[in-house]
N, CA, C and O atoms as a CHARMM CRD file, in Angstrom:
* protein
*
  324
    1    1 UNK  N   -144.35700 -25.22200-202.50600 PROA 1      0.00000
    2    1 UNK  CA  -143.45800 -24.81600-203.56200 PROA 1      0.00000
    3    1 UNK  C   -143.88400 -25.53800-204.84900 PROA 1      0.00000
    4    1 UNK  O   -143.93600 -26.76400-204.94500 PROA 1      0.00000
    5    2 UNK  N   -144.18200 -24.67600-205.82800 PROA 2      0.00000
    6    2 UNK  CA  -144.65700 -25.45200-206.90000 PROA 2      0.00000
    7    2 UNK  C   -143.33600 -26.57500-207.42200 PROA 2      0.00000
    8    2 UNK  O   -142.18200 -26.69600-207.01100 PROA 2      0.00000
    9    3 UNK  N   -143.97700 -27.17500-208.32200 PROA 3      0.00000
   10    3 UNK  CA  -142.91500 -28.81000-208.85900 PROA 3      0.00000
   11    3 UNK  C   -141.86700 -28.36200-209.52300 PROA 3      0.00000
   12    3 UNK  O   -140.82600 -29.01700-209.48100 PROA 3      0.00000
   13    4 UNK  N   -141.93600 -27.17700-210.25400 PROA 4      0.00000
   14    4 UNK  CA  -140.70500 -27.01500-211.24700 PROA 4      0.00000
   15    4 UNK  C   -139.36100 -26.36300-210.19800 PROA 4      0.00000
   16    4 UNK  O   -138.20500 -26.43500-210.61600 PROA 4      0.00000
   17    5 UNK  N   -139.66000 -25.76000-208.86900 PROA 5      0.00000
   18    5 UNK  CA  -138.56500 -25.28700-208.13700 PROA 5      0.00000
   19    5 UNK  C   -138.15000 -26.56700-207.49400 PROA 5      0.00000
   20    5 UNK  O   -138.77600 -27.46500-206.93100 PROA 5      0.00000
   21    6 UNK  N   -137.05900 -26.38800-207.72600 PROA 6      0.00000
   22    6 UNK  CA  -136.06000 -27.77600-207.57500 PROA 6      0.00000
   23    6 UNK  C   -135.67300 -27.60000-206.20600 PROA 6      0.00000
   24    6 UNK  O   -135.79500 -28.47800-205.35200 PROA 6      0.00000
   25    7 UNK  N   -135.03100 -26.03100-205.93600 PROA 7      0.00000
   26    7 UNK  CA  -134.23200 -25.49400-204.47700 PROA 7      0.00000
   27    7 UNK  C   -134.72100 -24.05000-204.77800 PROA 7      0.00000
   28    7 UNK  O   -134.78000 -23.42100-205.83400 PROA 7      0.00000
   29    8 UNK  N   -135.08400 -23.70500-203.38300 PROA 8      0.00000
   30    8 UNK  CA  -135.02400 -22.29400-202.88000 PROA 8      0.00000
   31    8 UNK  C   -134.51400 -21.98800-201.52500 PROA 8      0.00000
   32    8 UNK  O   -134.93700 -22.59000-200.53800 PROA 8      0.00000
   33    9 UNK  N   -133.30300 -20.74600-201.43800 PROA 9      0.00000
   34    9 UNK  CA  -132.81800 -20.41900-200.42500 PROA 9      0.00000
   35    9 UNK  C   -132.83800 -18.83600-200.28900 PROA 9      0.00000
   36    9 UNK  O   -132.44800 -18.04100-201.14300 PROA 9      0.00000
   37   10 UNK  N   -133.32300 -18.56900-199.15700 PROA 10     0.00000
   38   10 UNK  CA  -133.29100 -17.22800-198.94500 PROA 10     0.00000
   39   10 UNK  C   -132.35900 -17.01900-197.17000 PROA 10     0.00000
   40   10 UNK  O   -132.75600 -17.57800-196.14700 PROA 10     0.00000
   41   11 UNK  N   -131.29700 -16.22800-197.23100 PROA 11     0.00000
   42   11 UNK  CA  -130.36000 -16.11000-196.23300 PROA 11     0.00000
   43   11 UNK  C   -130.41600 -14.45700-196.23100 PROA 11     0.00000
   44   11 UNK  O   -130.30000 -13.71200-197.20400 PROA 11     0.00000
   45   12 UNK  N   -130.63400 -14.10300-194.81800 PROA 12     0.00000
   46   12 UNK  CA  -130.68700 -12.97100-194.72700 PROA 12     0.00000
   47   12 UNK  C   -129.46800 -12.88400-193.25700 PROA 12     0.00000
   48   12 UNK  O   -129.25200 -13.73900-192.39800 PROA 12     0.00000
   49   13 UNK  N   -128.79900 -11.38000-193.45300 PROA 13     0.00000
   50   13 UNK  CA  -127.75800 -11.18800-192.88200 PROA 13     0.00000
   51   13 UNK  C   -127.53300  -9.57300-191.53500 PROA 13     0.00000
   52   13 UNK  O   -127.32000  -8.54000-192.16900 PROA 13     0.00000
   53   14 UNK  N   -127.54600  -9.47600-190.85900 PROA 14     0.00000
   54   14 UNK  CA  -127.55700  -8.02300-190.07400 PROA 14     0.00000
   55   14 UNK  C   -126.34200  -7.47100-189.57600 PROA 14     0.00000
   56   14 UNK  O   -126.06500  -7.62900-188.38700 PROA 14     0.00000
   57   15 UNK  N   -125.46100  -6.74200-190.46100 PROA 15     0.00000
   58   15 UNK  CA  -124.04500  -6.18400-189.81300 PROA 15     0.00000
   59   15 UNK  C   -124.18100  -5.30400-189.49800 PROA 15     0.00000
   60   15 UNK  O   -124.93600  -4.55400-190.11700 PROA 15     0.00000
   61   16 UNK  N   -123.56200  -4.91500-188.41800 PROA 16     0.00000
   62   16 UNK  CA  -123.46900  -3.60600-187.56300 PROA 16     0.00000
   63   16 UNK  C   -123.04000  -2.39300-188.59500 PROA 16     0.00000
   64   16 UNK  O   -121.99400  -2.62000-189.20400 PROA 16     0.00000
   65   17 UNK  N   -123.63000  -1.25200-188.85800 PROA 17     0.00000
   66   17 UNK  CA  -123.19700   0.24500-189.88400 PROA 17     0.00000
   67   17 UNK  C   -122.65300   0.70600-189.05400 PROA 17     0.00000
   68   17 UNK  O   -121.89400   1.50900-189.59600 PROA 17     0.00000
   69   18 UNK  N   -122.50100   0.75000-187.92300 PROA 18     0.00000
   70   18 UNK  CA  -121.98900   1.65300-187.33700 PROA 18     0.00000
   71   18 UNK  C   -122.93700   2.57400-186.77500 PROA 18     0.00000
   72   18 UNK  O   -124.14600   2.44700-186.96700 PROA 18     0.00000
   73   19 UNK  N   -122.26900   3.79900-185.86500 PROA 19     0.00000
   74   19 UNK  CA  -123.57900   4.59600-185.53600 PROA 19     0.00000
   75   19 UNK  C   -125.39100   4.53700-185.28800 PROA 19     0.00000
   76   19 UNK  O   -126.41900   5.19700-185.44600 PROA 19     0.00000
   77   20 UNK  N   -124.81200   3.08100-184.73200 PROA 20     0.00000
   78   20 UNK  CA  -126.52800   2.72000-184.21800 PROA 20     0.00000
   79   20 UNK  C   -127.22600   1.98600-185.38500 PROA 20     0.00000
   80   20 UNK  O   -128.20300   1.23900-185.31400 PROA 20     0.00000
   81   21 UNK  N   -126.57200   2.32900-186.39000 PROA 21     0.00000
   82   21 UNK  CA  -127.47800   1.61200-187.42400 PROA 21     0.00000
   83   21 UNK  C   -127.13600  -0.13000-187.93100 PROA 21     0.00000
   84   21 UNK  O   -126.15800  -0.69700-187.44300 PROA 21     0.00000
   85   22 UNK  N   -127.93300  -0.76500-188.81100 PROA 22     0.00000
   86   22 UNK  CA  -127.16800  -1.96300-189.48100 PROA 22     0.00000
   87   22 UNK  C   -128.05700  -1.71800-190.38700 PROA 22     0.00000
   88   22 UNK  O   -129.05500  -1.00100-190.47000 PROA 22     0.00000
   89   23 UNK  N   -127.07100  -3.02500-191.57100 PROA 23     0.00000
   90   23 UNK  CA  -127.14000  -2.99500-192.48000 PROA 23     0.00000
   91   23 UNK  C   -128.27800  -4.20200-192.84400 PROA 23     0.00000
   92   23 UNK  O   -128.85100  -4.77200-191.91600 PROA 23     0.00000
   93   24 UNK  N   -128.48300  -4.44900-193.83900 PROA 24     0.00000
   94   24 UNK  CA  -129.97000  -5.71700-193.82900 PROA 24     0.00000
   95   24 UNK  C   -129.55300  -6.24500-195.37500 PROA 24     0.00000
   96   24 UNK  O   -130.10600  -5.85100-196.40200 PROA 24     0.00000
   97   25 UNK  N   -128.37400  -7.29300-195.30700 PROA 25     0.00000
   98   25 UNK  CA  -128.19600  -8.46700-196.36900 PROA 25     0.00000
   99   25 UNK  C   -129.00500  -9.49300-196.78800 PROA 25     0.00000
  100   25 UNK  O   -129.06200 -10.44000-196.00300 PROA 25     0.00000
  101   26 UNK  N   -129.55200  -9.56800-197.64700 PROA 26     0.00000
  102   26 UNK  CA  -130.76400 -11.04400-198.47200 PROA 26     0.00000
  103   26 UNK  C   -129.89400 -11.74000-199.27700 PROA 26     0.00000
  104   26 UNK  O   -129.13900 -11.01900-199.92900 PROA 26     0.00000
  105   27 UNK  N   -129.82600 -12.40200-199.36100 PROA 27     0.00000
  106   27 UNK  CA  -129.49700 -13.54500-200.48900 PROA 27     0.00000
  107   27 UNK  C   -130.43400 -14.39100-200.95100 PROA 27     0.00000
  108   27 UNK  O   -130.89500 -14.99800-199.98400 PROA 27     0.00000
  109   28 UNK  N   -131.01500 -14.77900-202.10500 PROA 28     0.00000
  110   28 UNK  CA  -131.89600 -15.44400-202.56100 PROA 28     0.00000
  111   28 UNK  C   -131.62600 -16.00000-203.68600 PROA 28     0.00000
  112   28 UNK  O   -131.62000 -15.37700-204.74800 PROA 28     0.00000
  113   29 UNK  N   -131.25100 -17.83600-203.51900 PROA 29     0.00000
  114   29 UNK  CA  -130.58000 -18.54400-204.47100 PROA 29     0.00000
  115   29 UNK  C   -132.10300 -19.29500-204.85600 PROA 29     0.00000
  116   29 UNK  O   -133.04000 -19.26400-204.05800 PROA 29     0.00000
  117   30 UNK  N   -132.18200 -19.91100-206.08600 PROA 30     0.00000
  118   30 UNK  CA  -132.92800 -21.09600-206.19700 PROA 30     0.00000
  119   30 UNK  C   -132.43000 -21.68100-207.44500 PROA 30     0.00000
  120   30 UNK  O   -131.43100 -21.22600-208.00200 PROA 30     0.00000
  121   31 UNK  N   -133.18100 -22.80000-207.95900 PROA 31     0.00000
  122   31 UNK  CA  -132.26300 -23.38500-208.99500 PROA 31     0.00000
  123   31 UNK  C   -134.41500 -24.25900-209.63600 PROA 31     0.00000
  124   31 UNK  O   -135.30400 -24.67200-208.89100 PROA 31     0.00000
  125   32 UNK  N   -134.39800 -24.17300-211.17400 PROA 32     0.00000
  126   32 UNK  CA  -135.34400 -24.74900-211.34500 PROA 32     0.00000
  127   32 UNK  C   -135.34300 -25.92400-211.78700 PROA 32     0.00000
  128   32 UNK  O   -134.24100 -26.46800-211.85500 PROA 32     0.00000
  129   33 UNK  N   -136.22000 -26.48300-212.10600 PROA 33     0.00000
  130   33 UNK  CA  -136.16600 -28.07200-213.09800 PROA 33     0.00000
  131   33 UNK  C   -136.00200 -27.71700-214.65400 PROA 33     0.00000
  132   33 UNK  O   -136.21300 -26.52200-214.86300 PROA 33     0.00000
  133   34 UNK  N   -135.67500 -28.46800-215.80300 PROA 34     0.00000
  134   34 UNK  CA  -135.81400 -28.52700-216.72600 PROA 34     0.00000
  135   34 UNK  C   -136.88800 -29.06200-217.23500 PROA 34     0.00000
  136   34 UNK  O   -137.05500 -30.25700-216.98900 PROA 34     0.00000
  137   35 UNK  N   -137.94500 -28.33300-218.10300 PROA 35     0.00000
  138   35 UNK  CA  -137.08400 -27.20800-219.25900 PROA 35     0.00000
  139   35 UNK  C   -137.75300 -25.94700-218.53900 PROA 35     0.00000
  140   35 UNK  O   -138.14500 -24.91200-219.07900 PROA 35     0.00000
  141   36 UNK  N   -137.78200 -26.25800-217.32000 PROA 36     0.00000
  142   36 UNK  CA  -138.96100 -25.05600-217.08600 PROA 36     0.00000
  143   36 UNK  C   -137.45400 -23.56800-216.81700 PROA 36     0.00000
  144   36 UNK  O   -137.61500 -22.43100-217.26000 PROA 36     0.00000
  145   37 UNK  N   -136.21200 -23.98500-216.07100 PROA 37     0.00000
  146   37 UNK  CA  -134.87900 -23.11900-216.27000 PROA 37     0.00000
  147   37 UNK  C   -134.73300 -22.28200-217.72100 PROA 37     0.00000
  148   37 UNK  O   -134.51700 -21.07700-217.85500 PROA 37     0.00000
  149   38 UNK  N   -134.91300 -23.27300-218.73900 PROA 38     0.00000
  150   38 UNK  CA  -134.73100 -22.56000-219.93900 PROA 38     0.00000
  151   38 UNK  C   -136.02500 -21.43300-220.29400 PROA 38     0.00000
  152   38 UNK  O   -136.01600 -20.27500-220.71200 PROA 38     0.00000
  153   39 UNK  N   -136.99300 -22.27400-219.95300 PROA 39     0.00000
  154   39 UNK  CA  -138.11900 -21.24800-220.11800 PROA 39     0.00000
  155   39 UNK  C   -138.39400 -20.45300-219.72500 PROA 39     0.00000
  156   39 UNK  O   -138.52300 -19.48000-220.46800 PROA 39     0.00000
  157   40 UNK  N   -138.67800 -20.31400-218.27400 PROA 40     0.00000
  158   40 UNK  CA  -138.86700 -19.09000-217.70700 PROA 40     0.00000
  159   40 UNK  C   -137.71800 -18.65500-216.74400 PROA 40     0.00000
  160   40 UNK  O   -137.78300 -17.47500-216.40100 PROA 40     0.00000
  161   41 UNK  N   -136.70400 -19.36300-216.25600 PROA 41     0.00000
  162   41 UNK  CA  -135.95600 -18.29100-215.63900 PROA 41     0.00000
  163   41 UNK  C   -135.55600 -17.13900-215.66900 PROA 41     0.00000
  164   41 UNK  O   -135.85600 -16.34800-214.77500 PROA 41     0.00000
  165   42 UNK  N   -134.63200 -16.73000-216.92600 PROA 42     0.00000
  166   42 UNK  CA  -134.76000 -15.58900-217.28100 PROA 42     0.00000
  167   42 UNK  C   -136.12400 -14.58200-216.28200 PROA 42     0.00000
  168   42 UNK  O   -136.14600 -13.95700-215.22200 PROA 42     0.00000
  169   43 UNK  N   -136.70400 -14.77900-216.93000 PROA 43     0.00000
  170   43 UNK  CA  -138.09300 -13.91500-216.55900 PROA 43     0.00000
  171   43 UNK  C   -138.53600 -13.98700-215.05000 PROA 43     0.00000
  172   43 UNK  O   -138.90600 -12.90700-214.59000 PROA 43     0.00000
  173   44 UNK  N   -138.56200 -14.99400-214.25600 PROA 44     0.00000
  174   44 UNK  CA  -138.76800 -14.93900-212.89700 PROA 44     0.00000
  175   44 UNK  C   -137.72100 -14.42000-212.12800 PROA 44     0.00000
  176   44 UNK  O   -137.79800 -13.94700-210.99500 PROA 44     0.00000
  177   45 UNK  N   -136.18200 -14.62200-213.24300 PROA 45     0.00000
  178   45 UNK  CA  -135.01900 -13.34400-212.44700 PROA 45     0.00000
  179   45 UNK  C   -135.40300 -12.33400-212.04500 PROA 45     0.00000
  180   45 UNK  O   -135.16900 -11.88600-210.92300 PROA 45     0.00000
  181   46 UNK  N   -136.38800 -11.55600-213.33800 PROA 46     0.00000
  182   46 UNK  CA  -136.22900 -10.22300-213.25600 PROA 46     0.00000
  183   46 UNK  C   -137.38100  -9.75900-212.99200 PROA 46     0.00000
  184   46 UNK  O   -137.60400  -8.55200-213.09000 PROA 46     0.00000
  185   47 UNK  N   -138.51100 -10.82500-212.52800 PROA 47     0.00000
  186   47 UNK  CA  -139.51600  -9.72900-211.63200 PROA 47     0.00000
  187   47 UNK  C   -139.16100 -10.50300-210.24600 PROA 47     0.00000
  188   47 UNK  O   -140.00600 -10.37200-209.36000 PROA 47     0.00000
  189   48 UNK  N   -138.38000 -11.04200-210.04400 PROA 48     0.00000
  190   48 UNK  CA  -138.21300 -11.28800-208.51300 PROA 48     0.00000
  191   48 UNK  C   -137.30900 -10.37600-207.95600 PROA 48     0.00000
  192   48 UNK  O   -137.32000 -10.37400-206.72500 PROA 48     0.00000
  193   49 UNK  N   -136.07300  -9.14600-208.80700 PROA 49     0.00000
  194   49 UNK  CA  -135.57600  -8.52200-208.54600 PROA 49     0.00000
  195   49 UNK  C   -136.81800  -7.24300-208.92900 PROA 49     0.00000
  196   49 UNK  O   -136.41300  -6.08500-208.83200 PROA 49     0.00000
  197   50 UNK  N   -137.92700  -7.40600-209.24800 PROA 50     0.00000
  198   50 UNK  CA  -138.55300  -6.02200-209.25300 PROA 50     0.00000
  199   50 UNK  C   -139.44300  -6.26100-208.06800 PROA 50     0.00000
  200   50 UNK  O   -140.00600  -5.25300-207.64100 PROA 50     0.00000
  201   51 UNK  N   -139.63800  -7.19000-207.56200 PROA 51     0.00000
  202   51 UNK  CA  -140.68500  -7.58700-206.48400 PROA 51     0.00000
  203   51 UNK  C   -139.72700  -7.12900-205.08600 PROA 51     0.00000
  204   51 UNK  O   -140.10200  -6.48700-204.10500 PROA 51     0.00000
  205   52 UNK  N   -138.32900  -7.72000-205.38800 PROA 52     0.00000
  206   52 UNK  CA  -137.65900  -7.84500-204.03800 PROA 52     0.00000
  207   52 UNK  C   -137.20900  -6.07600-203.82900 PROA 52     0.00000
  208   52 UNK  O   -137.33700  -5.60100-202.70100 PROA 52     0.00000
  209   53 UNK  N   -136.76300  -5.30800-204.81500 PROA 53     0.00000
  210   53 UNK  CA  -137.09000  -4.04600-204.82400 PROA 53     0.00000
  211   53 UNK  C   -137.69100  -3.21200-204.01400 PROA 53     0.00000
  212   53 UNK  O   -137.44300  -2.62000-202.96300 PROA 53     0.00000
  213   54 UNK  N   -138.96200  -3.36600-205.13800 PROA 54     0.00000
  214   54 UNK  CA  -141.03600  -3.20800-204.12800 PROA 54     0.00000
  215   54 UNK  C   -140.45300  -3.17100-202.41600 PROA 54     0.00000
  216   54 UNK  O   -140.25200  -2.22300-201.65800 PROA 54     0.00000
  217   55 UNK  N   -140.35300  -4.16200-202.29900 PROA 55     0.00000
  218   55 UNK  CA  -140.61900  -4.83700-201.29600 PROA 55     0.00000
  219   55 UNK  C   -139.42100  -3.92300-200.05200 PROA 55     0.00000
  220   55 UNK  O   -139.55300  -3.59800-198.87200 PROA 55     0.00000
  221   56 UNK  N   -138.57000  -3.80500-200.81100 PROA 56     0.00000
  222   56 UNK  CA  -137.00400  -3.74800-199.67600 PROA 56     0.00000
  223   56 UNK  C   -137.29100  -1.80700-199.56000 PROA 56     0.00000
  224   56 UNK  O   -136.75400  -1.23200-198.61300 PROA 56     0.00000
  225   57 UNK  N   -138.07100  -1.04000-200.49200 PROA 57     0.00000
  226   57 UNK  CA  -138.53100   0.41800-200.36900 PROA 57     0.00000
  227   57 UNK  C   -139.61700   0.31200-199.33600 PROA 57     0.00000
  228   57 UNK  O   -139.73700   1.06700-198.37100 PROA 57     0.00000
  229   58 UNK  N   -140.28900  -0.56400-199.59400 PROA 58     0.00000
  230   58 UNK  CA  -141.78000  -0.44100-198.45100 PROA 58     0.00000
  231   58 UNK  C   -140.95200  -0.50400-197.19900 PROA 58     0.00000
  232   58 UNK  O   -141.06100   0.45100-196.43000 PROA 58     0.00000
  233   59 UNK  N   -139.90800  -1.76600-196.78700 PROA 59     0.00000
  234   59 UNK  CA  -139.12500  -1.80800-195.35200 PROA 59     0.00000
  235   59 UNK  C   -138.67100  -0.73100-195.22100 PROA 59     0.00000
  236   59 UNK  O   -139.03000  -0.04100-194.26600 PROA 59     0.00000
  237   60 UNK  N   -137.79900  -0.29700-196.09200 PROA 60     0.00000
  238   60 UNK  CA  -136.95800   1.15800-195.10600 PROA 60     0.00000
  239   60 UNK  C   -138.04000   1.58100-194.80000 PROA 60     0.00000
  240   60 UNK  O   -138.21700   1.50600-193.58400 PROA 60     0.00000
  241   61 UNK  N   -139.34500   2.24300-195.66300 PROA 61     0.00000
  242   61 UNK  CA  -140.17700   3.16200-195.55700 PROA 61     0.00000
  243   61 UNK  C   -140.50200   2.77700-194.31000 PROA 61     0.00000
  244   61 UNK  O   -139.91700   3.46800-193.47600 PROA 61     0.00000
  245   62 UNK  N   -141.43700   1.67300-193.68900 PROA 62     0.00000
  246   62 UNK  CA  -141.97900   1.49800-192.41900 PROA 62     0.00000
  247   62 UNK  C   -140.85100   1.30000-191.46600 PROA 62     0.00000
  248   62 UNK  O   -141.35500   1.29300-190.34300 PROA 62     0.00000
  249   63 UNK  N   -139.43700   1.11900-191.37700 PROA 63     0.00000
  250   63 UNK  CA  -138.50000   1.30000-190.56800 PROA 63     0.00000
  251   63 UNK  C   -138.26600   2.62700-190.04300 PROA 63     0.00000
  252   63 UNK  O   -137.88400   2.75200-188.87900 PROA 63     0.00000
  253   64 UNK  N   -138.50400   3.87800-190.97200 PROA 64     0.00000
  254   64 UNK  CA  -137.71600   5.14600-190.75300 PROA 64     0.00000
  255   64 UNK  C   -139.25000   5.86300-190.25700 PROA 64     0.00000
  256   64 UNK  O   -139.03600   6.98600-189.80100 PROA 64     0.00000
  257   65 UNK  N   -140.65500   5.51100-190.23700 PROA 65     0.00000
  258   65 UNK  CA  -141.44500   5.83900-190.54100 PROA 65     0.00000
  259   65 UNK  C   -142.05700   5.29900-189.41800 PROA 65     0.00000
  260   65 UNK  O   -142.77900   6.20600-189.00300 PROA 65     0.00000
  261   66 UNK  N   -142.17200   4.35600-188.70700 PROA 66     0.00000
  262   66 UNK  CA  -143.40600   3.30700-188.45400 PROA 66     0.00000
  263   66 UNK  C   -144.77400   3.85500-188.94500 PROA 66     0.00000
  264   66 UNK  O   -145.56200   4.59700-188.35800 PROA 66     0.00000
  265   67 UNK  N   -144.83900   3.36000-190.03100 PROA 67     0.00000
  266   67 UNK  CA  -145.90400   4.08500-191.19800 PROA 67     0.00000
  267   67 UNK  C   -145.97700   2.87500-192.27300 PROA 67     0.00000
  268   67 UNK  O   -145.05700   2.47800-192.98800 PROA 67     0.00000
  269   68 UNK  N   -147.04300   2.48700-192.21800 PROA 68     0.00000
  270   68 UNK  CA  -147.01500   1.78600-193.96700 PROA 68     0.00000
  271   68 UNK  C   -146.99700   2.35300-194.81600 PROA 68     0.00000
  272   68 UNK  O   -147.63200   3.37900-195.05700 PROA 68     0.00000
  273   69 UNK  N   -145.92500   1.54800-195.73900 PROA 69     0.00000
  274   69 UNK  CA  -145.79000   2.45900-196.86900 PROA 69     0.00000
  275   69 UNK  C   -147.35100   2.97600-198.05000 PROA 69     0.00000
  276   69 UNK  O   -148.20600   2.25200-198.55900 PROA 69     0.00000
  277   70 UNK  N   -147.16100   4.48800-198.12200 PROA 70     0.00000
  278   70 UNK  CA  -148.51200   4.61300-199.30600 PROA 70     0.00000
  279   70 UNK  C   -149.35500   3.46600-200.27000 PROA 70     0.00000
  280   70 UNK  O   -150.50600   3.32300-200.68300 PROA 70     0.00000
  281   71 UNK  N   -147.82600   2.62300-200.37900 PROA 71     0.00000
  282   71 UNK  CA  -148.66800   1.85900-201.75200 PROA 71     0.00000
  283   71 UNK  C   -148.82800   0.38400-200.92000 PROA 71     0.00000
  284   71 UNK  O   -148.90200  -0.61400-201.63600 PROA 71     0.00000
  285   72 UNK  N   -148.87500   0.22100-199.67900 PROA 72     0.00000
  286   72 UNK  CA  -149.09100  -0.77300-198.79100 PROA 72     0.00000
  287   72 UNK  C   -150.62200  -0.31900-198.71300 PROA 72     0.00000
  288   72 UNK  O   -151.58400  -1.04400-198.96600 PROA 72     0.00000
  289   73 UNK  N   -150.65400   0.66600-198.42000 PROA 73     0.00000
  290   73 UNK  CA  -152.13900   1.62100-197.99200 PROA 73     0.00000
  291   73 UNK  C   -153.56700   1.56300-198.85400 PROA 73     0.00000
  292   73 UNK  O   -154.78700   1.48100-198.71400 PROA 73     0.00000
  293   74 UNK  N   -152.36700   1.68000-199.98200 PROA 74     0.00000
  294   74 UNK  CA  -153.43200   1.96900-201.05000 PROA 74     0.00000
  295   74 UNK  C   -153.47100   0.33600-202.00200 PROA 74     0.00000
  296   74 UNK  O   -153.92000   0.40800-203.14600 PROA 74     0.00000
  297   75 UNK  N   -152.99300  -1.08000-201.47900 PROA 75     0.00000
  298   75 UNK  CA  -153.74000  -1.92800-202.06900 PROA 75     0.00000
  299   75 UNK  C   -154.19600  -2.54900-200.88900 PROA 75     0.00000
  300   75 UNK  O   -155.32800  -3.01600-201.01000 PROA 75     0.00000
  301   76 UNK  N   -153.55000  -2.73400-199.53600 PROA 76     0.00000
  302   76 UNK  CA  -154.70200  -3.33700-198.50900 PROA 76     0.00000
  303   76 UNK  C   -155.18800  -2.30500-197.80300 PROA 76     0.00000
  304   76 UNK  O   -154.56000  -1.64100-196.97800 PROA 76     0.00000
  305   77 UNK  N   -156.86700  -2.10500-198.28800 PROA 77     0.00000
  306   77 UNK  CA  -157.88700  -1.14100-197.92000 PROA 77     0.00000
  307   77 UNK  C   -158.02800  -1.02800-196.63600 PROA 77     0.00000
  308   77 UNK  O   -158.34200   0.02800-196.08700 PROA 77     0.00000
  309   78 UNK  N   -157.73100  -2.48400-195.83600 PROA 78     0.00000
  310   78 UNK  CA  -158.22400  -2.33500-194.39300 PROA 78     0.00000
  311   78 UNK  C   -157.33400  -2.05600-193.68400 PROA 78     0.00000
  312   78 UNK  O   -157.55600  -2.22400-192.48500 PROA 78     0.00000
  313   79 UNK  N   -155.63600  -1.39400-194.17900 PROA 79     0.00000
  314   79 UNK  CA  -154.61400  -0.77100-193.58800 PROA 79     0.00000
  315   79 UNK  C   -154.99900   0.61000-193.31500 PROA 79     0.00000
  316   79 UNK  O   -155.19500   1.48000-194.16300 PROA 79     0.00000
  317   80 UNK  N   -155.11800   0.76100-191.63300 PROA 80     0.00000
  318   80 UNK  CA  -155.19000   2.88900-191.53200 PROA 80     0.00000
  319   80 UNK  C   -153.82600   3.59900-191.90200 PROA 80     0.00000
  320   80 UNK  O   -152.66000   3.20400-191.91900 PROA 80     0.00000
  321   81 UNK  N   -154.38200   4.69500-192.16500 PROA 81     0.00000
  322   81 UNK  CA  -153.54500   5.52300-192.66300 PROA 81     0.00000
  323   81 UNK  C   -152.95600   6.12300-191.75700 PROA 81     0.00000
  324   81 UNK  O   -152.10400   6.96900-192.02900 PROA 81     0.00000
């Protein structure tokens, strides 16, 4: 973990949907050092919510699929199609 992350927590959660299915809860707290909070937090908010995004479309995709997702495919080359 680089020096400026002070705390990182990631808690993930699985409640029953009903009808065979569940649901898939993340939580992802962290807290940085100063001044690096003032500086870049902001900004690591909001590509860690574009990353965690990315990321949470590729799961359903290979959940509903057992398929990697296209754009899994198409940056690791040595994934078959």
């Amino acid at each position: 973990m680089p020096g400026f992350v002070k705390h990182m927590e990631n808690n993930w959660d699985f409640p029953d949907a009903g009808n065979g299915r569940d649901q898939i809860r993340m939580r992802l707290n962290g807290e940085l050092a100063f001044p690096f909070s003032i500086l870049l937090g902001r900004m690591m908010q909001m590509q860690l919510k574009k990353d965690l995004r990315s990321n949470l479309e590729e799961l359903i995709h290979f959940a509903e699929t057992e398929q990697p997702h296209p754009r899994k495919i198409k940056v690791d080359g040595s994934a078959k199609a």
